[in-house]
Kinemage of the C-alpha trace (Angstrom):
@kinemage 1
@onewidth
@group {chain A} dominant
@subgroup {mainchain}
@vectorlist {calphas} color= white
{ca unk a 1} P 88.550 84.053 33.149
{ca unk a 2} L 92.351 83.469 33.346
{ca unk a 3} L 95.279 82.097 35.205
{ca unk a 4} L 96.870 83.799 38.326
{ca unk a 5} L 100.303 82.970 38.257
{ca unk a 6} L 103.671 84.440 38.964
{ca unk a 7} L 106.357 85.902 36.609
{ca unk a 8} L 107.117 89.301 34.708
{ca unk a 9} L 103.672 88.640 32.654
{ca unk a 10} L 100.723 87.847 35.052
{ca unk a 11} L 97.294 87.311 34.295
{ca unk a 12} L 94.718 89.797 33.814
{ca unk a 13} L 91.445 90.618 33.662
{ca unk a 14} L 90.307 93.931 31.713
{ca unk a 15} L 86.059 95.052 31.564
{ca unk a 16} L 85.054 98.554 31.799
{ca unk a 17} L 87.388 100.619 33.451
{ca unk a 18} L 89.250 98.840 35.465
{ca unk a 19} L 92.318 95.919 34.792
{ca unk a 20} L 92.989 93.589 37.461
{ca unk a 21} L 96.432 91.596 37.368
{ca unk a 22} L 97.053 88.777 39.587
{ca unk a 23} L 100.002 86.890 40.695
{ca unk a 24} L 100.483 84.027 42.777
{ca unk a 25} L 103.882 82.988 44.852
{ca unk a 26} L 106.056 81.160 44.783
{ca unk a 27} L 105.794 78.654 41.784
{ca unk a 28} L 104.707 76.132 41.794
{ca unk a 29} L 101.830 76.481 43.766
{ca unk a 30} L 101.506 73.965 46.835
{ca unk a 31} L 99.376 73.551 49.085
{ca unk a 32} L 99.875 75.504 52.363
{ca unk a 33} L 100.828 79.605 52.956
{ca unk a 34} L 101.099 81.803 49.586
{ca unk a 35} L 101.251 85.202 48.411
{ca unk a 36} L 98.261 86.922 46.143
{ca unk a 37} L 99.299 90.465 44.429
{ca unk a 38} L 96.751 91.931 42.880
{ca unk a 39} L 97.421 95.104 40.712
{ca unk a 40} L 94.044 97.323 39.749
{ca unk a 41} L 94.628 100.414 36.959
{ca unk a 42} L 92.154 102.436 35.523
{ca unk a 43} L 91.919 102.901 31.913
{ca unk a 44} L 94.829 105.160 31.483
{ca unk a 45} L 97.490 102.855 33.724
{ca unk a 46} L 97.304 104.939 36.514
{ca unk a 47} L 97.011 102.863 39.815
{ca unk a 48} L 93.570 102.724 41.734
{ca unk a 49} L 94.211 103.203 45.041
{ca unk a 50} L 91.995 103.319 48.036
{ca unk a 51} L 89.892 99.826 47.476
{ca unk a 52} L 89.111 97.278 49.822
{ca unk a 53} L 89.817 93.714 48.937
{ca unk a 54} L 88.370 90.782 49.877
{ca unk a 55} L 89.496 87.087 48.318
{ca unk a 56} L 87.645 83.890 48.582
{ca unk a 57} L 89.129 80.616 47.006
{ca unk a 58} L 87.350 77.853 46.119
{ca unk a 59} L 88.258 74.463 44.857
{ca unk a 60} L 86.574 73.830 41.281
{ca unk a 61} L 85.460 70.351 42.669
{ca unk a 62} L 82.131 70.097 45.287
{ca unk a 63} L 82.176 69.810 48.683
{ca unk a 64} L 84.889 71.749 50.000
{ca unk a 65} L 84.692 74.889 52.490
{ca unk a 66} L 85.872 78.249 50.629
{ca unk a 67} L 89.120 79.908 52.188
{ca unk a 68} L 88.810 83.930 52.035
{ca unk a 69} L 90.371 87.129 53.531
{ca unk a 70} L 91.382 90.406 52.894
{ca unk a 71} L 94.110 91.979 51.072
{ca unk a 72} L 95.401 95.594 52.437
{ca unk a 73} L 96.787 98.203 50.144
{ca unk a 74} L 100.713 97.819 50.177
{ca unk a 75} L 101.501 100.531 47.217
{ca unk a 76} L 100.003 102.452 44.187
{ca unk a 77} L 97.257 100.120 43.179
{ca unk a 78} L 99.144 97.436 44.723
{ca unk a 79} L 97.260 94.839 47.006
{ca unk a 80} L 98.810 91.685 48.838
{ca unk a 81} L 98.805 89.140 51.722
{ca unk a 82} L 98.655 85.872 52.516
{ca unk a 83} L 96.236 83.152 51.138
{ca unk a 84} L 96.084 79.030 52.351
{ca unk a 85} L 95.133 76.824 49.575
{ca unk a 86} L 94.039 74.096 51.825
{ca unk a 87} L 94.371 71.628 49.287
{ca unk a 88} L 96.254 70.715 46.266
{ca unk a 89} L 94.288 70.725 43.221
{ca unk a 90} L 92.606 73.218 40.685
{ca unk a 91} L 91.183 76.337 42.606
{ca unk a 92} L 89.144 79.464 41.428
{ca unk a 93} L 90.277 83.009 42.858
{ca unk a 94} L 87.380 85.388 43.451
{ca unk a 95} L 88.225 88.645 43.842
{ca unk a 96} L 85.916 91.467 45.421
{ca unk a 97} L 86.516 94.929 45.383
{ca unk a 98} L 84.786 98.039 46.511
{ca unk a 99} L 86.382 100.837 44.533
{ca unk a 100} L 87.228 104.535 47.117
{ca unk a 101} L 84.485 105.950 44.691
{ca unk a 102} L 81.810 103.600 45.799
{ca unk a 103} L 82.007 101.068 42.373
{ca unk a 104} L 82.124 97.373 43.186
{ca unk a 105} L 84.196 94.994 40.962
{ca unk a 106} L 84.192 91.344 41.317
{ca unk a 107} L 86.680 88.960 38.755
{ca unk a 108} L 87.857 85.380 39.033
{ca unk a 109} L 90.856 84.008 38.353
{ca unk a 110} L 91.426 80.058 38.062
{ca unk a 111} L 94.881 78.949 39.484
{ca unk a 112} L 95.455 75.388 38.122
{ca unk a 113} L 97.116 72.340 39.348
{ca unk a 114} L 98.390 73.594 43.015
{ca unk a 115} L 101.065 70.583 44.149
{ca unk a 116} L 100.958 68.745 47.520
{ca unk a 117} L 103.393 69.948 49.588
């Protein structure tokens, strides 16, 4: 596991062949409208393109509803859009992916202390 969070170094997540990077914006998180990049490479750096992306955030405490969507392909292994974290508090990013090649990848990324707004 690892943080999403915004800056030249973002968080990743590396197992088999494929690395996942995530960034969140703008910083510091609040609650309300951000933006989730996500950047997926194969083993040699080259960008994977042609996967279909679907996020679903949920708080880390019980009780609340999850908040997902999709993220469309904006560049070379470059995904992005919109995401409402409804609440402030620590949140867990799961990310889905079904890979042009038929290979389904699923990694989580925890984004920590989102502010009020």
């Amino acid at each position: 596991m690892s943080a999403c969070r915004s800056g030249a170094r973002s968080s990743e997540i590396a197992t088999s062949e494929i690395r996942v990077t995530c960034e969140v914006t703008p910083q510091p998180v609040r609650a309300g409208s951000a933006r989730v990049s996500l950047t997926l490479t194969d083993k040699s750096g080259s960008p994977v393109n042609g996967a279909t992306i679907r996020i679903e955030g949920h708080m880390t405490h019980p009780g609340m509803a999850p908040v997902s969507g999709g993220l469309p392909q904006i560049g070379p292994g470059q995904y992005a859009g919109a995401f409402e974290f409804t609440m402030p508090g620590d949140w867990a990013l799961i990310v889905q992916a079904s890979l042009a090649g038929g290979e389904k990848l699923e990694r989580r990324f925890d984004v920590k202390g989102v502010e009020a707004r």
